[in-house]
N, C-alpha and C positions, 0 to 999 in steps of 0.2 A: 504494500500500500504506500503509494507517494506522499508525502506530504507537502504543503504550498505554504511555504513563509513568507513569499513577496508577492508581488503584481509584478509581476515579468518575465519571459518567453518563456519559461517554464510553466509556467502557470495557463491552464485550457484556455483558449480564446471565447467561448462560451462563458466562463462563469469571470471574465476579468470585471466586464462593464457594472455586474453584482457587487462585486466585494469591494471594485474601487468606490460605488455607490454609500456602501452600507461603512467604511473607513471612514468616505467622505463627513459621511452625516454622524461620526464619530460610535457606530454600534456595534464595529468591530474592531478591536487596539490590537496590537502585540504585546507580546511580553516583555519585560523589560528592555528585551535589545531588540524588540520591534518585527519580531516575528510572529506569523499571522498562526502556522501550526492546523492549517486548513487539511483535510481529507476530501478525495473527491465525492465522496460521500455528504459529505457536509456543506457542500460545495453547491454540490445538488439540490441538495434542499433548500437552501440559501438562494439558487436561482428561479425554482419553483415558487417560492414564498414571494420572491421578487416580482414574477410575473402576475401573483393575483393578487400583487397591489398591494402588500402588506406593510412594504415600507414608502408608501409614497411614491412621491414624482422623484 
């Protein structure tokens, strides 16, 4: 299982515009050295939730 600590080419092009979203609006942080520790699992869900509008514009 991969895990995704940044927004960058690693990271699915699919779930980037989500998590930069959800960072943006501060509902997703890192841990202290700012890592995100995302599974594509969680990832998923976090872009399905996204899609029915759970976190806004």
């Amino acid at each position: 299982i991969g895990i995704y600590d940044y927004i960058d080419d690693n990271m699915p092009d699919w779930a980037k515009p989500t998590i930069q979203k959800l960072t943006d609006k501060g509902y997703l942080k890192g841990d202290e050295n700012g890592k995100l520790g995302l599974t594509e699992n969680l990832m998923r869900i976090l872009v399905i939730n996204d899609r029915a509008g759970i976190y806004g514009e």
